[in-house]
C-alpha positions in Angstrom: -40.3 69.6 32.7 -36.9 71.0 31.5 -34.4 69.1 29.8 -31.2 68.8 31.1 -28.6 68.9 28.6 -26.8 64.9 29.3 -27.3 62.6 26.3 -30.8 61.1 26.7 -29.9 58.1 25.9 -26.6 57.0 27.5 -26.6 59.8 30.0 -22.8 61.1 28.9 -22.2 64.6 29.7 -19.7 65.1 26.9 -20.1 67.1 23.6 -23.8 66.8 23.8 -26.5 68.4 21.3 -29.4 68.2 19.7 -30.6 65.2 17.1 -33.7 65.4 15.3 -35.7 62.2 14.9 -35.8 61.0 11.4 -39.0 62.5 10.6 -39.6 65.3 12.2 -40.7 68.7 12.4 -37.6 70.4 13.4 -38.8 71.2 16.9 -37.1 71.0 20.0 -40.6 68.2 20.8 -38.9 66.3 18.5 -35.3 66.2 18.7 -33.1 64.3 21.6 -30.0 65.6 23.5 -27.2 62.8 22.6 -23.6 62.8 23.1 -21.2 62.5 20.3 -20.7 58.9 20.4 -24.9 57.9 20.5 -24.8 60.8 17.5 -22.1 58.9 15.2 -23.4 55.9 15.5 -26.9 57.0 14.5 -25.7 59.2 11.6 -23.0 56.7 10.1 -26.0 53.4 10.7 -23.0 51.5 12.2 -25.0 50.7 15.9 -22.5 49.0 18.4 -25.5 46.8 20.4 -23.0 46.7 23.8 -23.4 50.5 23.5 -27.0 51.2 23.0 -27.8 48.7 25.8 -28.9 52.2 27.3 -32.0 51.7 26.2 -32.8 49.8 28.3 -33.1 52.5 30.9 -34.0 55.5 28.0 -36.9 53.4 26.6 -39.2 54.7 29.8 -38.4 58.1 29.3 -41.2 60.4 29.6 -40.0 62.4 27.2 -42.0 61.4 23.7 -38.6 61.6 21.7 -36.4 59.8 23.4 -39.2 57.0 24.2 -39.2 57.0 19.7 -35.7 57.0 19.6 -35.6 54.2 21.6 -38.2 51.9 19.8 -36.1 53.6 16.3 -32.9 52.0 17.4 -33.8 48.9 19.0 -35.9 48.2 15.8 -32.6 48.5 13.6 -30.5 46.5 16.1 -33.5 43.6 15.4 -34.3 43.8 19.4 -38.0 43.0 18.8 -38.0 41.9 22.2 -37.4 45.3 23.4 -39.6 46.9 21.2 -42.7 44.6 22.1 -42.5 45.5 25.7 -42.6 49.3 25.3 -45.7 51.5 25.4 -46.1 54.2 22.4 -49.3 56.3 22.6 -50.4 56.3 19.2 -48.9 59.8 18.0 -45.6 58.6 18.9 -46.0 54.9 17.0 -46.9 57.1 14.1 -43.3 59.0 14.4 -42.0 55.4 15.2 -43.1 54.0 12.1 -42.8 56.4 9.7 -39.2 56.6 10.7 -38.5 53.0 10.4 -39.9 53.4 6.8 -37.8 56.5 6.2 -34.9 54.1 6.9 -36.4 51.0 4.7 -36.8 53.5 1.7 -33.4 54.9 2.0 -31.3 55.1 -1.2 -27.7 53.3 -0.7 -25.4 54.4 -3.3 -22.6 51.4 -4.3 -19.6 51.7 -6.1 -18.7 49.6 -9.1 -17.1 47.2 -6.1 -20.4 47.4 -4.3 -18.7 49.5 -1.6 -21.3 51.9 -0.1 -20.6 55.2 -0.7 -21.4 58.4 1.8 -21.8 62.0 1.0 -18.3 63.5 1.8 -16.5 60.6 0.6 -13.8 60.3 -2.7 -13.9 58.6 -5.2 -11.6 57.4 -8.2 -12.8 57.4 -11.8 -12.8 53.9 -13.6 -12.8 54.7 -17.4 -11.9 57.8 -19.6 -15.7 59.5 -19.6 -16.6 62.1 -22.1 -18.7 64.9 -20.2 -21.6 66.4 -22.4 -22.0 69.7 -22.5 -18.8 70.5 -20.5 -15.8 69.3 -24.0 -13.6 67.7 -21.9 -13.1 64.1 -21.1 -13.0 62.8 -17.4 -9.5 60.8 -17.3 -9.7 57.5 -15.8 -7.6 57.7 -12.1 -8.9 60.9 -11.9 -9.9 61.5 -8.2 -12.8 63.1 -7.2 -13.3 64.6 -3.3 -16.5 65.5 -1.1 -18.8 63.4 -3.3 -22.7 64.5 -3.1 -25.5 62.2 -3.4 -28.1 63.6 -5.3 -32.2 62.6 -3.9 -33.0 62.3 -7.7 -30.7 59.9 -9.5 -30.4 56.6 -7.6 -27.5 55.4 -9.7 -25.0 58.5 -10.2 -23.0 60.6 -7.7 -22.0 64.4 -7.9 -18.8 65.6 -7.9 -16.2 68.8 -9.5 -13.8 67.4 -12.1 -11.5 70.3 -13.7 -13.8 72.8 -11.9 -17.2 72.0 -13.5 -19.9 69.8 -11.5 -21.0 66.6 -13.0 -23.0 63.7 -12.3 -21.0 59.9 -12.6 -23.0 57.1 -12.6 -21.6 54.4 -10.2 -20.5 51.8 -12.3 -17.3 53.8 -13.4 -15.9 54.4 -9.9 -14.7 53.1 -6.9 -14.4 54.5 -3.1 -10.7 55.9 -3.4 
């Protein structure tokens, strides 16, 4: 059956493309067609419920990835009631729930405020930091732009100051 290119789970027509599950295995098996409004919302974890009541329709899909999508989003809106009436064979529970782990086990970075803090983001220095290795001193009020999160180091962010890379470590900065 070929897949018409509408978002898959709202059924918008505009600035659609392709969104891999959480876990996947980059295949086209596993990815769904979303418009850009489905695809921010999922990216940025900020899910407006009113919106993704289109579930309630995409949740019968027969296509495998939208049907884990589905149970994926419902689950982090706290709709157990939706997920407890849908049917996953067990290959796509396993996707499902892997997933839903993927998203428990995710790292949130906080600045010294507690503010979460997003790759791409800026940042403002909060004290006068000496930077090993590099003989220069990172001035407090020194801004920092497009922020990286590193996978390895749960509390420090990436970021060029006077041209070199470093690594900051949260409690000295806030979300400028």
């Amino acid at each position: 059956m070929a897949r018409s290119e509408v978002c898959e789970l709202c059924g918008s027509s505009e600035d659609v493309s392709l969104l891999e599950l959480p876990v996947s295995d980059s295949s086209e098996d596993q990815s769904v067609y979303v418009c850009a409004t489905c695809k921010n919302q999922i990216e940025n974890d900020e899910l407006d419920e009113t919106h993704f009541n289109c579930l309630n329709d995409a949740m019968w899909s027969e296509v495998p990835a939208v049907k884990v999508m589905s149970y994926i989003l419902w689950n982090k809106l706290g709709r157990t009631d939706m997920t407890d009436m849908m049917y996953l064979e067990e290959e796509e529970q396993k996707l499902a729930d892997a997933a839903i782990n993927a998203y428990a086990n995710k790292v949130v970075f906080r600045d010294a405020n507690g503010v979460e803090l997003k790759a791409g983001d800026s940042i403002v220095i909060l004290k006068d930091l000496d930077v090993k290795g590099a003989g220069f001193t990172a001035k407090r009020g020194t801004t920092v732009t497009r922020i990286a999160l590193p996978n390895d180091i749960d509390d420090h962010v990436e970021g060029r100051v006077n041209g070199t890379k470093i690594y900051l470590k949260t409690e000295f900065i806030k979300k400028a």
